[in-house]
C-alpha positions as a Python dict, from the first residue, in 0.01 Angstrom:
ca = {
    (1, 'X'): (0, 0, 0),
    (2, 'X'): (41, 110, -353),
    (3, 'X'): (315, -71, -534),
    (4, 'X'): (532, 88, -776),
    (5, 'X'): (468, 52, -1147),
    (6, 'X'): (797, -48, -1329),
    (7, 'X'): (727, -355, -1511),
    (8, 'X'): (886, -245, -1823),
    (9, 'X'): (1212, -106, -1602),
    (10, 'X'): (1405, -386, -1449),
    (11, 'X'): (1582, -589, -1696),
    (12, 'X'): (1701, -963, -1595),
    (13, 'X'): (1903, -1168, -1793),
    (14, 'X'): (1710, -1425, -2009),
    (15, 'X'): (1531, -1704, -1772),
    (16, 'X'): (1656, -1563, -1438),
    (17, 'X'): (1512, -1298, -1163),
    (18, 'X'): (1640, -981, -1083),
    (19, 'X'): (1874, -1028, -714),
    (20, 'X'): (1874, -745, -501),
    (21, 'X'): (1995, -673, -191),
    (22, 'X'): (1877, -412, 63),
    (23, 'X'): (2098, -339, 363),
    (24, 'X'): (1929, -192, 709),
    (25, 'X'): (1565, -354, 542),
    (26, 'X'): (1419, -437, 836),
    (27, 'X'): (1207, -151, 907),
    (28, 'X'): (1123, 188, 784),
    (29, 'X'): (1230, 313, 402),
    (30, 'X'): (1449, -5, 368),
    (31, 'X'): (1149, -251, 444),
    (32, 'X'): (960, -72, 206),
    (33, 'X'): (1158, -85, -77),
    (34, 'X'): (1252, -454, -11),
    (35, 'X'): (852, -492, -64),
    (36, 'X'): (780, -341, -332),
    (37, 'X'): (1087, -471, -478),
    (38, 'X'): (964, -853, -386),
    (39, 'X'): (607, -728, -559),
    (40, 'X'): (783, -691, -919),
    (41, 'X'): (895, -1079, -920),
    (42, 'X'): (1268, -996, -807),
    (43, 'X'): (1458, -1185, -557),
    (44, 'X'): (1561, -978, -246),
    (45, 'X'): (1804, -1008, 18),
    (46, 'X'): (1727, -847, 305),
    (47, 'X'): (2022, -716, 523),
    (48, 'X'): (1928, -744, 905),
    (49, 'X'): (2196, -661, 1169),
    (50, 'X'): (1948, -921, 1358),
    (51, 'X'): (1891, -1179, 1166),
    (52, 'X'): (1572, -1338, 1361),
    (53, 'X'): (1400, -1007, 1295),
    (54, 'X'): (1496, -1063, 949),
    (55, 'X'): (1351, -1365, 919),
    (56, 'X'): (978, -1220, 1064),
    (57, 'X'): (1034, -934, 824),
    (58, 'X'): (1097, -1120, 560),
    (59, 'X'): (804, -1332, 612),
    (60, 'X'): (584, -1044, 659),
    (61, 'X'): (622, -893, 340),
    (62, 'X'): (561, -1210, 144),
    (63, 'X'): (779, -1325, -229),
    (64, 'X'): (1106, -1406, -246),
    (65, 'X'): (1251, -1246, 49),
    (66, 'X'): (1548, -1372, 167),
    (67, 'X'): (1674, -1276, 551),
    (68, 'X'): (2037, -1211, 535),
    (69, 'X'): (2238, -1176, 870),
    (70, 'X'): (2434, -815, 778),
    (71, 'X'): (2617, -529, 1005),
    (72, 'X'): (2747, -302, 750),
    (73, 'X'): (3012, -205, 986),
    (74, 'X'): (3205, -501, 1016),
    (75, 'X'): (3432, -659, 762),
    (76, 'X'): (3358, -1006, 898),
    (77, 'X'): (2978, -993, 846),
    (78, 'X'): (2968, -815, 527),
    (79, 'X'): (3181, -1112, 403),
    (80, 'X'): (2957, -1319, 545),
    (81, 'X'): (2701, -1201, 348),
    (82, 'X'): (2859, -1207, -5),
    (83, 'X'): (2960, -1555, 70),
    (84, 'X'): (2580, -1665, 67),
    (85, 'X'): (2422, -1473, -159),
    (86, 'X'): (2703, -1587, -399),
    (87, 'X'): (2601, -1949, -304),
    (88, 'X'): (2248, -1921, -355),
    (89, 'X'): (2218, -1648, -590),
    (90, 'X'): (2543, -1650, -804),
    (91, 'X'): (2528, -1237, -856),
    (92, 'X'): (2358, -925, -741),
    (93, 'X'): (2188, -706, -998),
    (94, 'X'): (2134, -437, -782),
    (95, 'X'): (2276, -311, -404),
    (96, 'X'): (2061, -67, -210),
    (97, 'X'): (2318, 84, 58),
    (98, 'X'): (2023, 183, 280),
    (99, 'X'): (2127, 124, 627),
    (100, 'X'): (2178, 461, 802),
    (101, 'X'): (2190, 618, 1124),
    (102, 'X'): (2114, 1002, 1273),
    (103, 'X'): (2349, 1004, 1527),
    (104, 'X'): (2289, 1259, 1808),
    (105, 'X'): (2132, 1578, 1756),
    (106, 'X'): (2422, 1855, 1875),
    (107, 'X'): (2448, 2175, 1745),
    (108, 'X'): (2721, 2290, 1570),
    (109, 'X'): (2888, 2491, 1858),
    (110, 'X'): (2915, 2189, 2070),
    (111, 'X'): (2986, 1905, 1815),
    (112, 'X'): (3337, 1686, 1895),
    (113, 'X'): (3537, 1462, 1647),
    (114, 'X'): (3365, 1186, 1843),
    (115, 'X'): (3018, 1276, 1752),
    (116, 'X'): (3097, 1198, 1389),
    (117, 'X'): (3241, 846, 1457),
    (118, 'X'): (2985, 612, 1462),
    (119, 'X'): (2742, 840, 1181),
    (120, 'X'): (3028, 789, 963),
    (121, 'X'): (3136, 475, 1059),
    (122, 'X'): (2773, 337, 930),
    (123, 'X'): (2620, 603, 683),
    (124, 'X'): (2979, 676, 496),
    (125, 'X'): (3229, 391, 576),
    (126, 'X'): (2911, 110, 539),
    (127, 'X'): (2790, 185, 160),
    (128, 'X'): (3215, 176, 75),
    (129, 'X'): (3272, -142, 264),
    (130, 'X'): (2949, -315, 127),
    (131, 'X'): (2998, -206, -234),
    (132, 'X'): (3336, -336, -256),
    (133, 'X'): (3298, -657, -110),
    (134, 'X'): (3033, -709, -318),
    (135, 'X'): (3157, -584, -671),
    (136, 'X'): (3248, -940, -802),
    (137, 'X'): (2889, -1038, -736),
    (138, 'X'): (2766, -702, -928),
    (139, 'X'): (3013, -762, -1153),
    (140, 'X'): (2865, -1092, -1251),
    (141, 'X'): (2531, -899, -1360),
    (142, 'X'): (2380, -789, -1690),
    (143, 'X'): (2303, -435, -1564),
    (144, 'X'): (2497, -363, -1220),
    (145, 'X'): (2296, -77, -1005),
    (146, 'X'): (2412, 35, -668),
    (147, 'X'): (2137, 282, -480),
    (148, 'X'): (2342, 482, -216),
    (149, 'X'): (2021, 643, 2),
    (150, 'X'): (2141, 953, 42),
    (151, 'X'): (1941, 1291, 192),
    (152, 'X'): (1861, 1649, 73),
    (153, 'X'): (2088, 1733, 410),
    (154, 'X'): (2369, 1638, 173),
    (155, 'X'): (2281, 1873, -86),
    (156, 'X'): (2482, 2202, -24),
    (157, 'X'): (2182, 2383, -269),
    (158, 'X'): (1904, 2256, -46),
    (159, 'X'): (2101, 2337, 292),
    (160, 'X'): (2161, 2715, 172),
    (161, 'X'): (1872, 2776, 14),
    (162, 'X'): (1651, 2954, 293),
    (163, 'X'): (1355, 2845, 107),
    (164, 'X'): (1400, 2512, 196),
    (165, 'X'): (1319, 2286, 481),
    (166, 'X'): (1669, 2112, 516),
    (167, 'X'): (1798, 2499, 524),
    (168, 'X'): (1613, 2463, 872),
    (169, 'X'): (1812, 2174, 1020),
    (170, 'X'): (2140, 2271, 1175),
    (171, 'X'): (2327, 2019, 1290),
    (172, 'X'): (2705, 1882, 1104),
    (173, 'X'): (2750, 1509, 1172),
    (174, 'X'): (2465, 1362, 976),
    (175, 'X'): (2433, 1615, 688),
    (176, 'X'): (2836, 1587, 628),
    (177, 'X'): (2780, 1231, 628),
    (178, 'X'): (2507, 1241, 309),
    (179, 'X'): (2750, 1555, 164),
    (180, 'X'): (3061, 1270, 149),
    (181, 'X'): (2826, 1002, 100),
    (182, 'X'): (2703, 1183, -261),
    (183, 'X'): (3109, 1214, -293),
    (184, 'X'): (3123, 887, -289),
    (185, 'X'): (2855, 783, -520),
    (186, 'X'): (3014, 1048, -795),
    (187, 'X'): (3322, 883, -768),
    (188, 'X'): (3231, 537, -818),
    (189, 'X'): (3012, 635, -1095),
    (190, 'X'): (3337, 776, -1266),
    (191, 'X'): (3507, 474, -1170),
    (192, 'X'): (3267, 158, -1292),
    (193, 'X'): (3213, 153, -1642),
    (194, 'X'): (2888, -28, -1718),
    (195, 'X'): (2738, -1, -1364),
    (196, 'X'): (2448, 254, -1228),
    (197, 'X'): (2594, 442, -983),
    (198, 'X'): (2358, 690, -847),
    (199, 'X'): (2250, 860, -520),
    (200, 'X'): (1861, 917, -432),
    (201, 'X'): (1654, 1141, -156),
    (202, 'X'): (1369, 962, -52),
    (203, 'X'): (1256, 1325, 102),
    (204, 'X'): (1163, 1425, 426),
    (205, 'X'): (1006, 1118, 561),
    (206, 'X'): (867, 1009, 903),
    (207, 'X'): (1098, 667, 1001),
    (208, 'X'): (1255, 588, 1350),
    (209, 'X'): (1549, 762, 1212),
    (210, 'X'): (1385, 1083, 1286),
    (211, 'X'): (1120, 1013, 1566),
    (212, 'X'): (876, 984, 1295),
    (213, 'X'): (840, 1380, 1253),
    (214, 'X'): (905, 1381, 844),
    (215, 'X'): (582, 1479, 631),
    (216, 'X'): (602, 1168, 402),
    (217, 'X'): (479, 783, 478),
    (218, 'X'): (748, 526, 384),
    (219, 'X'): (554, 422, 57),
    (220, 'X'): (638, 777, -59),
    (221, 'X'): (996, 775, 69),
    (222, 'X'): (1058, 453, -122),
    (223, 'X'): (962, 575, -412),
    (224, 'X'): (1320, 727, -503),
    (225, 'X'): (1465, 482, -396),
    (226, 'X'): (1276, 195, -614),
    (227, 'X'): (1323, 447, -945),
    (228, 'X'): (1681, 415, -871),
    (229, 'X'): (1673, 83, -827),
    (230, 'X'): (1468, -4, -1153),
    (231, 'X'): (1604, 223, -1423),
    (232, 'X'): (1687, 66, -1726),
    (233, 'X'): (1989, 51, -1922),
    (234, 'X'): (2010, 394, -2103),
    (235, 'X'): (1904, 502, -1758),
    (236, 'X'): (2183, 761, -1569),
    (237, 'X'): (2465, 708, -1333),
    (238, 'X'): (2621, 947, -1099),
    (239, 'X'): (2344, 1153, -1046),
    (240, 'X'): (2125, 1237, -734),
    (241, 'X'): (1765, 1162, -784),
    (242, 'X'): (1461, 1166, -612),
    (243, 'X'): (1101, 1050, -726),
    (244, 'X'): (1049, 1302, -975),
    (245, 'X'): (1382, 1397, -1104),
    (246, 'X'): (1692, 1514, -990),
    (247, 'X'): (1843, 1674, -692),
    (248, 'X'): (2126, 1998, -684),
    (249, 'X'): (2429, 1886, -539),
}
């Protein structure tokens, strides 16, 4: 696996390695970028909803990766998780909101209020109650950076442009989620002077999320993700990036 080349991007204070934290990392675009995260030095939580998995992920992809017992949908275990990586880390540099569901495919036509529960409840409701629980630990850092992995199905240019693949896609409950999802990474941006704020698309990438039917490998789909998470300090906020540049709203 080819490992990202951003030595000269992520900062750390004087004498002390760069904490990160990576929710949903125990597989797929999430594992990845907790790798090749690891491979620059940096110290890396890695959010697990089972923690045992965690810990054989953790020790599969070798440096300092921590297993961190995390549901991003409960207040009680994303607590949990601030309260020990503030006890062994002190701060977090940088928050990767990666953990995401698809939810079930239904077509417009026949989608219910209920479909969009539990897609929300993790892709939109997750990155907002991780982010604020953990803002006194970001707080605490030289250069704050929160990643919200986001999706070209979010972009309302991608999804009307026929020209497009994610103008092929029609379903509402997953692409609404990414839409409010980049909402919410434009207004935090606004809100958080000093921080990084920004939302990536990793692309169209073959994980579990999607049955493994996207036309990238996971090294490829990281790559957003780990720009993002590496920019330096002149580097943007509140934009929506992907590996090569930036993405229409």
């Amino acid at each position: 696996m080819d490992t990202e080349n951003t030595s000269a991007s992520h900062p750390t204070p004087t004498g002390a390695t760069t904490v990160a934290l990576v929710t949903g990392a125990t597989r797929g675009i999430g594992g990845e970028t907790a790798r090749r995260l690891a491979a620059l030095g940096w110290t890396v939580w890695l959010g697990a909803r089972d923690l045992a998995v965690g810990r054989t992920v953790a020790a599969e992809l070798g440096g300092d990766v921590r297993a961190l017992s995390l549901d991003v949908t409960r207040d009680d275990s994303v607590a949990d998780a601030a309260t020990t990586v503030a006890a062994e880390s002190g701060r977090l540099d940088v928050l990767v909101n990666n953990a995401g569901i698809s939810g079930e495919l239904v077509a417009p036509p026949e989608t219910l209020p209920d479909h969009f529960l539990d897609v929300f409840g993790v892709n939109v409701l997750g990155p907002v109650r991780t982010t604020h629980t953990f803002l006194p630990l970001l707080r605490a850092a030289d250069q704050p950076r929160v990643v919200m992995v986001s999706s070209g199905l979010g972009s309302f240019a991608r999804t009307t442009d026929p020209g497009t693949v994610e103008s092929q896609f029609a379903s509402i409950t997953y692409p609404a989620s990414k839409a409010a999802l980049n909402m919410v990474t434009s207004q935090y941006a606004r809100s958080l002077p000093g921080f990084q704020v920004n939302a990536v698309d990793p692309g169209y990438t073959a994980t579990d999320l999607n049955g493994h039917q996207g036309e990238q490998t996971v090294e490829e789909g990281a790559r957003s993700v780990v720009r993002a998470a590496t920019l330096t300090a002149d580097g943007p906020t509140g934009q929506f990036l992907d590996a090569l540049g930036t993405v229409p709203w």
